[in-house]
C-alpha positions as semicolon CSV with decimal commas, in nm:
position;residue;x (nm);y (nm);z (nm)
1;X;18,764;-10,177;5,175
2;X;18,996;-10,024;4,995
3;X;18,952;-9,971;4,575
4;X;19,256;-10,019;4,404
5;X;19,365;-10,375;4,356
6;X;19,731;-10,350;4,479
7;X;19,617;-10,275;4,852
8;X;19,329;-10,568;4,853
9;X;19,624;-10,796;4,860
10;X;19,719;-10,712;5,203
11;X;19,396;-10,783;5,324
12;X;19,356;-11,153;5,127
13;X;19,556;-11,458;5,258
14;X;19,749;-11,630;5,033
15;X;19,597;-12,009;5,089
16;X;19,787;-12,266;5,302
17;X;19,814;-12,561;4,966
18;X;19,977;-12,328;4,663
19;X;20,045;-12,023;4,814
20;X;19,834;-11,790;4,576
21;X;19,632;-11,543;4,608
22;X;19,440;-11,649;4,281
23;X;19,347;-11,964;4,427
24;X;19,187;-11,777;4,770
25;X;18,967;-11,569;4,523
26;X;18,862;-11,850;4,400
27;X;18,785;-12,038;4,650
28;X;18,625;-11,785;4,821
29;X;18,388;-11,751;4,477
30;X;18,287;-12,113;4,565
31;X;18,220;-12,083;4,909
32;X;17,849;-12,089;5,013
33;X;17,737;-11,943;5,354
34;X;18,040;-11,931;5,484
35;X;18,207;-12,259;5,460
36;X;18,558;-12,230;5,352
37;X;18,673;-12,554;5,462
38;X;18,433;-12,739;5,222
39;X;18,498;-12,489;4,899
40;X;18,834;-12,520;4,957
41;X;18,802;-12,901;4,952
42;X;18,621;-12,888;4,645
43;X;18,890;-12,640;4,519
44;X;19,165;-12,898;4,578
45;X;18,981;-13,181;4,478
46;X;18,879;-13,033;4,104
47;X;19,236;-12,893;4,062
48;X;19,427;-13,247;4,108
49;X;19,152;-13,398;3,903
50;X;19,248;-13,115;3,609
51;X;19,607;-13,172;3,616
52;X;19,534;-13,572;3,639
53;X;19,348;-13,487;3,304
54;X;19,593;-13,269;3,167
55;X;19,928;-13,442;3,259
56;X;20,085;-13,212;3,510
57;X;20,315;-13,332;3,760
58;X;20,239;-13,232;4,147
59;X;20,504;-12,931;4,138
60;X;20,289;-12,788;3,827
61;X;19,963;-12,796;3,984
62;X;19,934;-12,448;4,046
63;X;19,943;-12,377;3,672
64;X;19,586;-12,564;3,582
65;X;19,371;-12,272;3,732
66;X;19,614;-11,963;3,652
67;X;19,674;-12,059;3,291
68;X;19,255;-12,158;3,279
69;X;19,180;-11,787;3,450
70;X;19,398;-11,606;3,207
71;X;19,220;-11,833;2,939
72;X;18,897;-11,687;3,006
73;X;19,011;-11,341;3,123
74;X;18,794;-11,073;2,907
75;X;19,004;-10,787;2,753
76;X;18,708;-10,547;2,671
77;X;18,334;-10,534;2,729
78;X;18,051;-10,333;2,734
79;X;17,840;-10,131;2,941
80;X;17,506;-9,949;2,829
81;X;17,545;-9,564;2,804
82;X;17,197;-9,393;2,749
83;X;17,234;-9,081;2,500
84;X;16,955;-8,908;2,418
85;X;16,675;-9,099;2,524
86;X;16,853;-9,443;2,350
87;X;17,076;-9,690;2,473
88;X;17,408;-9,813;2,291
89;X;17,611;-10,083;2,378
90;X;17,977;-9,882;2,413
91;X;18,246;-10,120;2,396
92;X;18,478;-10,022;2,738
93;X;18,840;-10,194;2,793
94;X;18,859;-10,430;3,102
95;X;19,131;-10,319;3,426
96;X;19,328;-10,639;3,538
97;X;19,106;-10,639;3,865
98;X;18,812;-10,702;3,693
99;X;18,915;-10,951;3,420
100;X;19,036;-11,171;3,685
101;X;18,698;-11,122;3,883
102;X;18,509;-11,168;3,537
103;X;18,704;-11,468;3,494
104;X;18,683;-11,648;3,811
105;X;18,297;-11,554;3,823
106;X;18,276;-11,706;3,490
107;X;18,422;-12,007;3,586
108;X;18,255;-12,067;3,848
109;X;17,924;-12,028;3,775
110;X;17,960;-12,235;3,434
111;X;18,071;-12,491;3,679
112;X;17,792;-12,486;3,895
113;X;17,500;-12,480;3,608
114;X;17,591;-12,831;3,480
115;X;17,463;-13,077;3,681
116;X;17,470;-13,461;3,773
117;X;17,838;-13,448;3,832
118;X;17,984;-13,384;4,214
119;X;18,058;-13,013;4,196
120;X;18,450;-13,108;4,237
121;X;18,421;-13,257;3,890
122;X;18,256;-13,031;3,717
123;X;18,501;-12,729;3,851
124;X;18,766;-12,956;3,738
125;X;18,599;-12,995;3,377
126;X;18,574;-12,612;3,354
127;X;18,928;-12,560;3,418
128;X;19,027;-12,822;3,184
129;X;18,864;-12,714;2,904
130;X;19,016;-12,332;2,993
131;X;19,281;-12,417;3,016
132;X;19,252;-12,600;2,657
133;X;19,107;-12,283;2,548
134;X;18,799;-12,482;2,496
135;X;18,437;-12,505;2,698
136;X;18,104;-12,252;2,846
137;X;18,391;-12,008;3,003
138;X;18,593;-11,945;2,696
139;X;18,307;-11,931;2,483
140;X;18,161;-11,634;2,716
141;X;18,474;-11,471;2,661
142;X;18,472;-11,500;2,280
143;X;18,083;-11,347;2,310
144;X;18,190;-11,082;2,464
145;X;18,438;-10,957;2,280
146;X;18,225;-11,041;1,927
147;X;17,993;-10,803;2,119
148;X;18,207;-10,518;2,152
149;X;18,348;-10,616;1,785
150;X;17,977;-10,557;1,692
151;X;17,951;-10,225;1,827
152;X;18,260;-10,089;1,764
153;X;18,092;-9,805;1,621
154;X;17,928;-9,640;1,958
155;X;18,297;-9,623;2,124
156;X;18,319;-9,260;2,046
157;X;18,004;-9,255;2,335
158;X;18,269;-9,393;2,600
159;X;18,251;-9,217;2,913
């Protein structure tokens, strides 16, 4: 598989409903051994329920998980560099690639910790309230970056 982002497009199929390759890496992050056709039902499902909440017509539909995945797309975080015999939190700016992943794993998995909802609502509840800048994936992003804030001071150890 190939490592730069710009060439992983050629092997991902934009999916048949919006035409996006965002919305196939999602649904793909939802899909559990191997059934597509069910996470991409889900998929559907939670997005018309978000833009029923939010107001969107069915031309803007497409705009309830891209503007809730830039929402919650981190712009720095950090990894753990060991230097001489401690560890320090160094603060590391995010590639594009990996703020989307960040973000759609984030999403995602918020969704599928609440529970006594159908899992269609509850994706649709996380990608109302990021798109609201609101809500458990937002919040993640705002702890991360108060974490890298915080140790601002260990960024000269970035490797």
């Amino acid at each position: 598989m190939p490592r730069n982002y710009e060439s992983t497009a050629k092997y991902t199929k934009p999916d048949p409903v919006y035409g996006s390759l965002l919305a196939t890496k999602i649904i793909n992050k939802i899909m559990l051994q191997g059934k597509r056709s069910t996470a991409q039902r889900l998929f559907y499902r939670a997005v018309d329920a978000a833009a029923r909440r939010i107001g969107l017509g069915e031309d803007e539909r497409s705009k309830v998980f891209e503007v809730a995945i830039d929402n919650v797309r981190p712009a720095v975080e950090v990894r753990s560099k060991r230097v001489g015999g401690a560890n320090y939190q160094v603060p590391h700016e995010v590639k594009r690639h990996r703020q989307q992943s960040l973000a759609i794993r984030s999403v995602v998995e918020n969704a599928r910790k609440k529970r006594g909802k159908p899992m269609h609502l509850r994706l649709a509840d996380e990608f109302t309230d990021a798109y609201n800048n609101q809500g458990a994936s937002v919040q993640w992003k705002e702890n991360t970056h108060k974490m890298a804030d915080a140790n601002r001071a260990y960024s000269h150890f970035a490797f």
